[in-house]
C-alpha positions as CSV (number, residue, x, y, z in Angstrom):
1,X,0.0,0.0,0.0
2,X,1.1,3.3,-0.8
3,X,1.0,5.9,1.0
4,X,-1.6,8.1,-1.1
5,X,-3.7,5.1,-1.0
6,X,-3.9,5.3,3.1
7,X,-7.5,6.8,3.5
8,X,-8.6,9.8,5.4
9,X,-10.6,9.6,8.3
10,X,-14.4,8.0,7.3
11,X,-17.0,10.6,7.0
12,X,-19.1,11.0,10.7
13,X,-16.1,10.3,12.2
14,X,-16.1,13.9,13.7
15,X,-12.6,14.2,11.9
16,X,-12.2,16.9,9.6
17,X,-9.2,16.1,7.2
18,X,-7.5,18.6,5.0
19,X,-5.6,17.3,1.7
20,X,-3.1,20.5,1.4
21,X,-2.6,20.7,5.3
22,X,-1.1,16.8,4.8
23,X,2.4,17.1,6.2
24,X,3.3,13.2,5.3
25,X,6.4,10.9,6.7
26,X,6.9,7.4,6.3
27,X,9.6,4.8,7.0
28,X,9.5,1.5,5.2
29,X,12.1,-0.8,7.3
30,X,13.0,-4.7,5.9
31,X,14.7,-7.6,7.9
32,X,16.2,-10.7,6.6
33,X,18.2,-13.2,7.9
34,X,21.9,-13.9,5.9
35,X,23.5,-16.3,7.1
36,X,22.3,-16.5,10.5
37,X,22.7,-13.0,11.1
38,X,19.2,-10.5,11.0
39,X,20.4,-7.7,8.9
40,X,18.3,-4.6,8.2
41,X,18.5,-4.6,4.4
42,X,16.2,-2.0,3.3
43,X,15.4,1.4,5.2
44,X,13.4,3.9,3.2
45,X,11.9,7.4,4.5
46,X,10.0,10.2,3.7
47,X,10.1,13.4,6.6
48,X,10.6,13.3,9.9
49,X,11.1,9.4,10.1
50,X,14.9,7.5,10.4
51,X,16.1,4.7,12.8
52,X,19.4,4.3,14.4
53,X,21.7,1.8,13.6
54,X,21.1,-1.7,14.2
55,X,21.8,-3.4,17.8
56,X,22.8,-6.7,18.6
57,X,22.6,-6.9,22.7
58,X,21.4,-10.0,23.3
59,X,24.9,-11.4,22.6
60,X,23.8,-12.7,19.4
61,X,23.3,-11.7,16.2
62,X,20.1,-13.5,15.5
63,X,17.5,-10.6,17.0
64,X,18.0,-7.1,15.5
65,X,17.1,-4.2,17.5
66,X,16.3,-0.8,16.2
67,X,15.3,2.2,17.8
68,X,12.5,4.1,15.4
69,X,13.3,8.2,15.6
70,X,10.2,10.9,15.0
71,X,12.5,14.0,16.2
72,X,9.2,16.1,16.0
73,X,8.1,13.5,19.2
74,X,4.6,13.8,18.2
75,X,1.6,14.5,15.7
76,X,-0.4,18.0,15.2
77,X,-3.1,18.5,13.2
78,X,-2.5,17.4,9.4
79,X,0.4,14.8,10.0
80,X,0.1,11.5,8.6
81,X,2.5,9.2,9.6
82,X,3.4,5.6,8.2
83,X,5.3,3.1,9.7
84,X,6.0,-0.5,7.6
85,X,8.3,-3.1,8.9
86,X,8.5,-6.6,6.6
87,X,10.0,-9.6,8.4
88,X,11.6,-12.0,6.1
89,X,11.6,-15.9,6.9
90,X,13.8,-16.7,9.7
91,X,14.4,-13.1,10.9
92,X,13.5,-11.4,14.2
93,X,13.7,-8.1,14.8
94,X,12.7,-6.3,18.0
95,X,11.5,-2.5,17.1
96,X,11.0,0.1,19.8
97,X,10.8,3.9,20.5
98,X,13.3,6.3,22.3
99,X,10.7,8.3,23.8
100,X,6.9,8.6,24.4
101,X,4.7,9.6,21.0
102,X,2.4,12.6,21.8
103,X,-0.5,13.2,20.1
104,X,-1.5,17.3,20.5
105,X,-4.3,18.9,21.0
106,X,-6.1,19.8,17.4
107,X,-6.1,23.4,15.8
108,X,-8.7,25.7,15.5
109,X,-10.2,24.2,12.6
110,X,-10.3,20.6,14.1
111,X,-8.2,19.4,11.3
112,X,-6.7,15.5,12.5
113,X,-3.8,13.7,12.2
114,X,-3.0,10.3,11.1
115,X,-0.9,7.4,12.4
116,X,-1.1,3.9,10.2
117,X,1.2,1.3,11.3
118,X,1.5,-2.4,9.3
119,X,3.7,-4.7,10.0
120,X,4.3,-8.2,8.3
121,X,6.2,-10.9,9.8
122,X,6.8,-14.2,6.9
123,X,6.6,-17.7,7.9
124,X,8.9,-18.5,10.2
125,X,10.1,-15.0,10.7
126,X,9.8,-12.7,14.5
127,X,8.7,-9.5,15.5
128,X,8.8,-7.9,18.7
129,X,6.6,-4.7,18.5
130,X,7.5,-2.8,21.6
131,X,6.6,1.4,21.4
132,X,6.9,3.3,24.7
133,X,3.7,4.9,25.4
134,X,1.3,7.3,23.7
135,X,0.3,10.2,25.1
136,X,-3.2,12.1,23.7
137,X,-3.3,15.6,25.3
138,X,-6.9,17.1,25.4
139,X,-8.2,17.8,22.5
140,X,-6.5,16.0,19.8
141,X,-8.0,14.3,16.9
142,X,-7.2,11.6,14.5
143,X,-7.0,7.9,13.7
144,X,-4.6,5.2,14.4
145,X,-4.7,2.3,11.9
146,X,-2.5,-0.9,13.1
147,X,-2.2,-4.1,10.4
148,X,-0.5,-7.1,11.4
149,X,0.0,-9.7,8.8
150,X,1.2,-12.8,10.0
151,X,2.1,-15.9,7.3
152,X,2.5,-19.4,8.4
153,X,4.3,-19.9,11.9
154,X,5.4,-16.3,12.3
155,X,5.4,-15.3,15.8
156,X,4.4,-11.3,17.0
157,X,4.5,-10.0,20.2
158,X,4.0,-6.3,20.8
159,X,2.2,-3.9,22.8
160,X,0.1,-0.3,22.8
161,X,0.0,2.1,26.1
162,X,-2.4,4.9,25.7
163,X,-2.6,7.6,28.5
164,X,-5.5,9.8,27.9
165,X,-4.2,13.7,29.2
166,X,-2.0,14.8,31.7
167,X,-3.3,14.8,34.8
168,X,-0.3,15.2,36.8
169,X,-0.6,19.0,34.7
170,X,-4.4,18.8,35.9
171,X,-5.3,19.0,32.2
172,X,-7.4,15.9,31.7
173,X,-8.7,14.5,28.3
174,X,-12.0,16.0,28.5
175,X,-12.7,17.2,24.3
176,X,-11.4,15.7,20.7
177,X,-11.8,12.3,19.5
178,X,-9.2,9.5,18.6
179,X,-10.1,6.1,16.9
180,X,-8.1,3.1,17.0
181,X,-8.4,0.2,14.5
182,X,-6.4,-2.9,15.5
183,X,-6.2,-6.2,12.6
184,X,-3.8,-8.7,13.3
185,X,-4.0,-11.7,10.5
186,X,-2.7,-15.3,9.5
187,X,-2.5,-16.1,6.0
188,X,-4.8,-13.1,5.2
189,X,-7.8,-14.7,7.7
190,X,-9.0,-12.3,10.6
191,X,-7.7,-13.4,14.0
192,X,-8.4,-10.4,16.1
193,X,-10.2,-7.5,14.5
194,X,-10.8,-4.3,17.0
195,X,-12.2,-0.7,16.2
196,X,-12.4,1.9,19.7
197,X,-13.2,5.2,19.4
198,X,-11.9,7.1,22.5
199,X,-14.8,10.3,22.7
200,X,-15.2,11.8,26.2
201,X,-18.5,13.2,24.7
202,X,-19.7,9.5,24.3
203,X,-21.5,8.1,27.4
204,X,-19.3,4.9,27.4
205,X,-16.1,7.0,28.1
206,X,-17.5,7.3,31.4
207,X,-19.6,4.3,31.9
208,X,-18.8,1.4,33.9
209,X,-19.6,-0.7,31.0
210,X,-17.0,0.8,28.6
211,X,-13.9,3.6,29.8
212,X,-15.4,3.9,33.3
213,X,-13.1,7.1,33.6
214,X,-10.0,5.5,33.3
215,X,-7.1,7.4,31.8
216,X,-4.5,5.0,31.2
217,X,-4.8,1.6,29.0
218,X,-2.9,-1.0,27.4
219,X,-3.0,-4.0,25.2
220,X,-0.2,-6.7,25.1
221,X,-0.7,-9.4,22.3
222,X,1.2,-12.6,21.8
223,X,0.6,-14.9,18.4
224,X,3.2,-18.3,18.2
225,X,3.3,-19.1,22.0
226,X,3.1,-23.5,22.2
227,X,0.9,-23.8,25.4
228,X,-0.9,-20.2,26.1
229,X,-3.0,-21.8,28.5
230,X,0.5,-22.3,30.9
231,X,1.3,-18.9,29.7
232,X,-1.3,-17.5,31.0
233,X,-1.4,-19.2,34.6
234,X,2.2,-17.7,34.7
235,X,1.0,-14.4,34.1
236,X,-1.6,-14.9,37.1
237,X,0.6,-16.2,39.6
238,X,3.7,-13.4,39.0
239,X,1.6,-10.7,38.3
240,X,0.0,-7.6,40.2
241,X,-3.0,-9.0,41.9
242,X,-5.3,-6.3,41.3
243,X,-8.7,-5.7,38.9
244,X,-7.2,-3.7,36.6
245,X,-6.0,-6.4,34.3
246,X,-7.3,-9.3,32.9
247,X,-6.0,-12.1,30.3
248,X,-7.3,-14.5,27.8
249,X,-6.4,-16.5,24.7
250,X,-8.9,-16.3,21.6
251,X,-8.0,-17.9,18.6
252,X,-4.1,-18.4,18.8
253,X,-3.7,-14.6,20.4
254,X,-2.9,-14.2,24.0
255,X,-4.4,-10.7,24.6
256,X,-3.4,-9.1,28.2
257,X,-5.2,-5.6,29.4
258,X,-4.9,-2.6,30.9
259,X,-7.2,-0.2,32.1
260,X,-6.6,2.3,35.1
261,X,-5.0,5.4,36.1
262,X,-0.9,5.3,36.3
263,X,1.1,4.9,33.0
264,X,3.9,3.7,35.2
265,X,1.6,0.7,36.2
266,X,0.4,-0.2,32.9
267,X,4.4,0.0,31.4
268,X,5.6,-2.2,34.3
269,X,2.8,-4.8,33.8
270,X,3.6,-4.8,30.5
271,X,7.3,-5.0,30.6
272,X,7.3,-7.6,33.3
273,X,4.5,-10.0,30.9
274,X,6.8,-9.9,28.5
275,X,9.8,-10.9,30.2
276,X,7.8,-14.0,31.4
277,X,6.7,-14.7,28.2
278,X,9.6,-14.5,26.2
279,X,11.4,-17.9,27.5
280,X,7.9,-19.6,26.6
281,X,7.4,-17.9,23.6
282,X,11.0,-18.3,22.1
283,X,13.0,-19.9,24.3
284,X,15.1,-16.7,24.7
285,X,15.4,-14.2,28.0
286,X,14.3,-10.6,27.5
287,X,16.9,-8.3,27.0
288,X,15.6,-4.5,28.1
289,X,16.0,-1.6,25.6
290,X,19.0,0.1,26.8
291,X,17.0,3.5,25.5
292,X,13.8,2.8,27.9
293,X,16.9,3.2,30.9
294,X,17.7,6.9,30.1
């Protein structure tokens, strides 16, 4: 998909999208694996949009990790941004963020912004899609659009942490509207499909049976993990015992959520799922982001 084929906002979605206000960026990243080694062969960008060089921490050279850099550190209204990462067969590559992504509050003609990520991970072939948080400050508009396409065996694990305002600022997300669209597939059938509008204006922001006034969520997802149901008995035992977190398994995806008040909490639980899962998943420990230390 190009990205002049990536679709505005749908009509009634209380976006208002402006074609000569589009300030695009893109980054097209591929991984392959030569000779044992993951090597990042192809890097294309458009704008605001680069990586650093590859790492190999893990003491190996079979998982690649790159940091993806948006020096602007968030969108305003009229951005689009475009993320693509293809995982060749027998690759892994672990791709995370330096800093939290912001998404500001919309100008004064409620023009939105755009964020599409889509990821594709071959047969046989890892991904490890880790992004520190996002951050909506009051007021902001827009659409994020996240595709995974999974082919055979591949294995995905990744996350999304959305605080809603900055109440430590006392400037809560009370106006604008941001819809998330989640499809994660295998061999081009759905596996988990997923569309959340986050509207303070809509009565289940506040309701018990939808937001219920939390201000902080998260998603953690896991596809390629042998025995989820042992996963996920893990995950209860070590875990925070507390409500705000729950975990299932639904065709093949292990799906663990968030939903409270502290940013900190929702990272942690994350972080700490994922270095229990990672020795099931496969059969490697966890090595922690050097970048998510400073």
């Amino acid at each position: 998909m190009m990205l002049s084929e990536l679709a505005p906002p749908a009509a009634g979605s209380g976006h208002r999208f402006d074609a000569e206000r589009r300030w695009a960026a893109s980054l097209a990243l591929r991984f392959a694996n030569r000779d044992g080694v993951t090597r990042l062969v192809q890097a294309r960008h458009q704008g605001p949009l680069r990586v650093q060089r590859p790492f190999y921490p893990e003491g190996n050279q079979e998982a690649c990790h790159v940091y993806v850099l948006h020096p602007p550190g968030g969108l305003v209204s009229g951005d689009a941004l475009t993320i693509r990462a293809h995982i060749e067969r027998d690759a892994h590559a672990l791709l995370t963020t330096p800093a939290a992504n912001k998404l500001y509050k919309a100008d004064s003609q409620g023009v939105a912004w755009t964020q599409h990520t889509e990821l594709t991970v071959e047969e046989d072939g890892t991904l490890e899609w880790l992004p520190q948080e996002t951050i909506a400050f009051n007021g902001s508009k827009g659409a994020q659009r996240t595709h995974i396409a999974l082919q055979g065996n591949a294995r995905c694990l990744g996350w999304e942490v959305m605080a809603l305002g900055r109440p430590a600022s006392d400037l809560p997300y009370v106006s604008g509207r941001i819809e998330q669209h989640f499809r994660l597939t295998l061999d081009g059938k759905p596996l988990w499909l997923e569309r959340q509008p986050l509207d303070p204006a809509h009565p289940r922001f506040a309701g018990r049976w939808g937001q219920g006034g939390a201000t902080v969520q998260a998603t953690l997802w896991a596809v390629g993990i042998d025995d989820a149901a042992a996963a996920i008995e893990a995950l209860r035992e070590a875990l925070p015992d507390n409500p705000r977190w729950a975990v299932t398994v639904r065709h093949g995806v292990l799906l663990l959520r968030y939903l409270g008040t502290s940013r900190n909490e929702a990272w942690a639980l994350c972080e700490q799922a994922w270095h229990l899962l990672r020795p099931r998943w496969i059969e490697r420990e966890a090595h922690t982001p050097r970048i998510w230390l400073t």
